[in-house]
Steps between C-alpha positions, in 0.01 A plus 500: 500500500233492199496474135377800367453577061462830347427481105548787274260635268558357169758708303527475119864516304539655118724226409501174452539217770843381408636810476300559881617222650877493400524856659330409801693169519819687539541720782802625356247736301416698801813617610490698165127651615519500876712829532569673779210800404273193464603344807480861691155525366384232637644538819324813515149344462614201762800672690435176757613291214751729341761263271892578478773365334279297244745238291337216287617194280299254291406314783459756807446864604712612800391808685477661884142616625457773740570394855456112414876439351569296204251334298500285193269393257562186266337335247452139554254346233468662113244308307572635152247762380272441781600528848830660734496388856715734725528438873647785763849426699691653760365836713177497335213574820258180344631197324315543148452330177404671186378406159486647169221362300539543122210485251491556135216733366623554147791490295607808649348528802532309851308505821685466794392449882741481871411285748687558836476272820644613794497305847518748763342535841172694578737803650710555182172455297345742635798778453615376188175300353319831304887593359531182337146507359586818336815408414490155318280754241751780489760250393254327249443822380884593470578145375245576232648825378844381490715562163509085342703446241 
């Protein structure tokens, strides 16, 4: 097994970094974005990694992926209005560690940048390896655009 980081491009939020990280702190907010359509959507671009039955709280998101079973995702570090650390449970095919790097640029505007690390072996790198470069910037991407409040 080997150590392996992908980092996103940089992604930049119209809001402020309180009001970023307190959404992103939560997971609770994504059960209100991750619909089904969403979900289906991106199943369709990764059907490999299609997600079902997605169910969050504050501290966790629950969900099955494709042929692998039941994951979960948990946040186990917040340092206020800076970084999230989230680390992968369960039927996930690489153990994995993610962070979610906050940055103010203005008053109203805030940089953000994911950092994944996944420990996997050179097979699974090899199917899986280009997926997750691709999608650790999808999800900055969608993380970016989501509705804060």
């Amino acid at each position: 097994m080997a150590d392996n980081k992908y980092v996103s491009d940089i992604q930049y939020i119209d809001h402020n970094i309180e009001t970023v990280y307190n959404y992103l702190s939560d997971f609770g907010n994504l059960s209100r974005y991750l619909t089904d359509d969403i979900l289906a959507q991106l199943g369709n671009k990764l059907p490999q990694l299609s997600i079902h039955n997605f169910e969050s709280d504050s501290d966790s998101c629950r969900f099955e992926v494709g042929a692998f079973g039941k994951a979960e995702i948990r946040i186990v570090e917040r340092d206020p209005h800076r970084t999230i650390k989230v680390q992968g449970q369960g039927g996930l095919p690489v153990a994995l560690t993610f962070w979610i790097q906050l940055l103010p640029m203005e008053e109203t505007q805030t940089k953000m940048r994911l950092t994944l690390q996944a420990d996997m072996s050179m097979m699974v790198r090899m199917m899986i390896g280009s997926k997750l470069e691709e999608g650790i910037n999808q999800l900055a991407r969608t993380l970016a655009g989501l509705p804060y409040r």
